[in-house]
Backbone bond lengths (Angstrom), bond angles and torsions (degrees), N, CA, C in turn:
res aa  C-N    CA-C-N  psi(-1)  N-CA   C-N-CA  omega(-1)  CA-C   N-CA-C  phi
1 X - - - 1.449 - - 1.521 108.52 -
2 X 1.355 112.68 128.09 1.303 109.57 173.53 1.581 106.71 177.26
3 X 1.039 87.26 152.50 2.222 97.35 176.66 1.161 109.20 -84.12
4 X 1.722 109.11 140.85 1.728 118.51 163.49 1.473 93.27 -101.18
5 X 1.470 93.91 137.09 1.608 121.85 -176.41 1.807 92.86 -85.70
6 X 1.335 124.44 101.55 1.644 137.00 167.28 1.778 100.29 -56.74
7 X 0.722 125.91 -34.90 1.709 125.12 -177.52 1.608 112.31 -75.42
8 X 1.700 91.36 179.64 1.316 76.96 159.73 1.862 122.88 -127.53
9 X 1.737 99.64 159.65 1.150 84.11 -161.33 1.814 98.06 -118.88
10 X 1.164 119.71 145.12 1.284 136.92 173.55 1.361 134.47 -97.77
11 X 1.656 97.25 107.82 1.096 122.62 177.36 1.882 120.88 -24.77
12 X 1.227 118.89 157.37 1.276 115.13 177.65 1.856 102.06 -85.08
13 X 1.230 107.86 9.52 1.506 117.50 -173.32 1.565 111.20 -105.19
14 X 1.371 102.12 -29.87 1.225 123.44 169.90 1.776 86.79 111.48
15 X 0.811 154.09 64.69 1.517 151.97 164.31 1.326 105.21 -111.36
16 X 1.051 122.28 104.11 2.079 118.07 155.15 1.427 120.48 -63.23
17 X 1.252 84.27 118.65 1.740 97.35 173.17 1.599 101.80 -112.80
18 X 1.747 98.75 164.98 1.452 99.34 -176.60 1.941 85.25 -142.56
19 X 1.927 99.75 144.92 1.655 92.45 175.28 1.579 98.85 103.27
20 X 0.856 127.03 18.51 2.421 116.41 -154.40 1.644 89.40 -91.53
21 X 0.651 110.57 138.26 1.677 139.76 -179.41 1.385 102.23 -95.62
22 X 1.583 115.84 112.24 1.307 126.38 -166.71 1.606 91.29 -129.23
23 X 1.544 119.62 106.01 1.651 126.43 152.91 1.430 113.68 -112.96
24 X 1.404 102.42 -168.99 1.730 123.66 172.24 1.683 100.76 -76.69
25 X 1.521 110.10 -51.48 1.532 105.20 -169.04 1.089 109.55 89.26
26 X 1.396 116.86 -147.79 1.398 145.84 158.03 1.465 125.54 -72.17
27 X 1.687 128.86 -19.87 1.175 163.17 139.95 1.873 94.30 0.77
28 X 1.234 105.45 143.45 1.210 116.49 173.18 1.459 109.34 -102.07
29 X 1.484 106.41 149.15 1.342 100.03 172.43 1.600 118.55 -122.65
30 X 1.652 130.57 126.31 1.115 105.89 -168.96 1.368 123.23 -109.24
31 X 1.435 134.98 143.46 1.541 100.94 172.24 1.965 95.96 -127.57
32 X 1.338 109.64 121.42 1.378 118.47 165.31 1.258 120.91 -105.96
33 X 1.079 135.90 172.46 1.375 154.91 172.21 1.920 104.66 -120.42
34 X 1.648 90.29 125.28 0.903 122.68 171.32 1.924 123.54 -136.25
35 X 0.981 110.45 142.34 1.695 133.86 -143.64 1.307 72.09 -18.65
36 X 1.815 115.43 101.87 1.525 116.43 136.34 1.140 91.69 84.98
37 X 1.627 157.10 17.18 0.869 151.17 -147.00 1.659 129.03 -145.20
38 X 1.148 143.50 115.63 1.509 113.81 -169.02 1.432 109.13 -94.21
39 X 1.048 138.14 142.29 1.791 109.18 -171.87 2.278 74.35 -142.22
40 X 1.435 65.35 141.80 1.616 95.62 -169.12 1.986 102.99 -109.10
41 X 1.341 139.20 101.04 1.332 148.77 140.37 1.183 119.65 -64.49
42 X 1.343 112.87 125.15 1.272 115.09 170.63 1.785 129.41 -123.39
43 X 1.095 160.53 -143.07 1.419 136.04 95.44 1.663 104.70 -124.39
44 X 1.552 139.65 170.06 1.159 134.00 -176.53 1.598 97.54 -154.36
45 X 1.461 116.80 127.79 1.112 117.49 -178.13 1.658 121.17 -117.88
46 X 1.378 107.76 170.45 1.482 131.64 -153.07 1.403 123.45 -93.74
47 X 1.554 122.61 55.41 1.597 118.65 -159.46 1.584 105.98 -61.94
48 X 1.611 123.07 -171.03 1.073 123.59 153.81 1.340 121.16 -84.07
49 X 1.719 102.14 -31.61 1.841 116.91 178.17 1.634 97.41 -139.08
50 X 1.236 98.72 -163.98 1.515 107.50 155.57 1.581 108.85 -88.10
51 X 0.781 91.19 -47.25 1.900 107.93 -171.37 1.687 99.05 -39.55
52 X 1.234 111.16 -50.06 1.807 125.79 -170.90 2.069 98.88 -71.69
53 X 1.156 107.36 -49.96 1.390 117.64 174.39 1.717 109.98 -56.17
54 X 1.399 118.65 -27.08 1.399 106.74 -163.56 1.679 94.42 -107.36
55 X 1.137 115.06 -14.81 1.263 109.66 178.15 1.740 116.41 -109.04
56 X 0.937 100.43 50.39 1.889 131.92 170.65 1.649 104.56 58.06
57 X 1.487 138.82 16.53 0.999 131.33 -177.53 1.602 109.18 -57.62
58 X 1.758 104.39 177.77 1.805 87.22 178.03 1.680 95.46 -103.66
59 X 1.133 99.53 174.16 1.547 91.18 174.43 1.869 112.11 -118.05
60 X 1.679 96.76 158.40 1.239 121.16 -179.42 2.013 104.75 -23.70
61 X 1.239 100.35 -61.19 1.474 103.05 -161.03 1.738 121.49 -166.06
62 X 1.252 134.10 -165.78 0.988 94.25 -159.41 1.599 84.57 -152.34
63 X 1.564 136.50 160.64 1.360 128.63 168.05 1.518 132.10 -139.92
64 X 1.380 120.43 119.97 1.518 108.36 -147.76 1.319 93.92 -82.34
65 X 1.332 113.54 175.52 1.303 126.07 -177.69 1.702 92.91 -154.72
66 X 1.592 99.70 124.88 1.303 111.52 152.34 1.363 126.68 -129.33
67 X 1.350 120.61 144.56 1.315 95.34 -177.08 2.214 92.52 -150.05
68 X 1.624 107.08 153.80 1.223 119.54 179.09 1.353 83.94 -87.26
69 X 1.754 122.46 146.72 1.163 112.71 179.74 1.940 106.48 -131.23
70 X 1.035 111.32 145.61 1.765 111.31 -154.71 1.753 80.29 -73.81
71 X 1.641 83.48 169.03 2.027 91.09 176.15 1.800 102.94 -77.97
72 X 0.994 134.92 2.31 1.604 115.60 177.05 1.387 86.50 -111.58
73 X 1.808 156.44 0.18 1.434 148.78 152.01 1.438 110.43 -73.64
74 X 1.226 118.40 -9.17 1.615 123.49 176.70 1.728 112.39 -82.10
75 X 1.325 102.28 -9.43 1.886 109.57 174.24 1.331 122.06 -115.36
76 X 1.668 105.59 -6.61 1.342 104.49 169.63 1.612 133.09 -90.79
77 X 1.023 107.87 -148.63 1.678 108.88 176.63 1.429 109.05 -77.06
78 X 1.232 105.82 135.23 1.330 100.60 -174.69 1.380 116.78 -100.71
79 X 1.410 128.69 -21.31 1.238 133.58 160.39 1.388 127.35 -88.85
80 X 1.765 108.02 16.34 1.318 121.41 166.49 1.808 94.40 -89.56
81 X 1.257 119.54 -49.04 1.329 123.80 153.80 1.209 125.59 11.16
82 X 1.328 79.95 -86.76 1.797 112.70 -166.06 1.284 108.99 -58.69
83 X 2.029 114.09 -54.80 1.157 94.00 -178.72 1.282 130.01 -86.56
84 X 1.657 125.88 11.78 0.858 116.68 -168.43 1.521 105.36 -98.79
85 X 1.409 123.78 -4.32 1.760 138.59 142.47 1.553 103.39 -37.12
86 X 1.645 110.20 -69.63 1.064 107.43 -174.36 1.528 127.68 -60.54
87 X 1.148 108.85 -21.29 1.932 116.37 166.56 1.665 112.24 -55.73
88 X 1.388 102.13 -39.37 1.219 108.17 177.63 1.529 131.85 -60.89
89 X 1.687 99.29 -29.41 1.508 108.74 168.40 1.625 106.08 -100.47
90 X 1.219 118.90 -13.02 1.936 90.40 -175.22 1.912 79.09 -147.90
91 X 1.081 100.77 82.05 1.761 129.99 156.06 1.453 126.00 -33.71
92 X 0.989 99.29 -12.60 1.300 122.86 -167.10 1.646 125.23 -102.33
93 X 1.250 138.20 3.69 1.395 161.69 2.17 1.379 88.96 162.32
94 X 1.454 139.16 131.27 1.744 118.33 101.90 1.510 118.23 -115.91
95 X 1.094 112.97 169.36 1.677 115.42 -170.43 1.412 96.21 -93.03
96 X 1.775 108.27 143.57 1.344 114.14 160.34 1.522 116.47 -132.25
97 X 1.433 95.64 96.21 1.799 118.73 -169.84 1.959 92.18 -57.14
């Protein structure tokens, strides 16, 4: 599961890529409680493809996601969550179920 980034995204080298494969990975995901609180950690990272992501490359970069999460987001999907944080930063989106 993971989103292809339609834009383009720039390398920490300065290289534009177009297509970048943005998942969870291997990435931990946390959810704690804090005073009364659910607080959701995430990290989601930056392939070149999927293809490069599934065949153990490292990836471009990486994007945290935190989020306070309401008491009826504490029963849902949690990696509907996540990526829908990540929609928020790269808008540009398609889903890869």
């Amino acid at each position: 599961m993971g989103l292809i980034n339609l834009d383009t995204y720039t390398t920490q080298y300065g290289y534009a890529v177009t297509n970048t494969y943005i998942s969870v990975g291997d990435n931990d995901i946390n959810l704690k409680k804090d005073d009364g609180s659910w607080i959701l950690e995430a990290g989601l990272n930056i392939w070149h493809s999927k293809t490069l992501r599934e065949s153990g490359a490292k990836p471009y970069g990486s994007i945290p996601i935190y989020k306070v999460l309401s008491s009826s987001e504490i029963n849902t999907d949690i990696f509907a969550i996540i990526y829908a944080e990540a929609k928020k930063i790269y808008t540009n989106t398609s889903d890869d179920l």
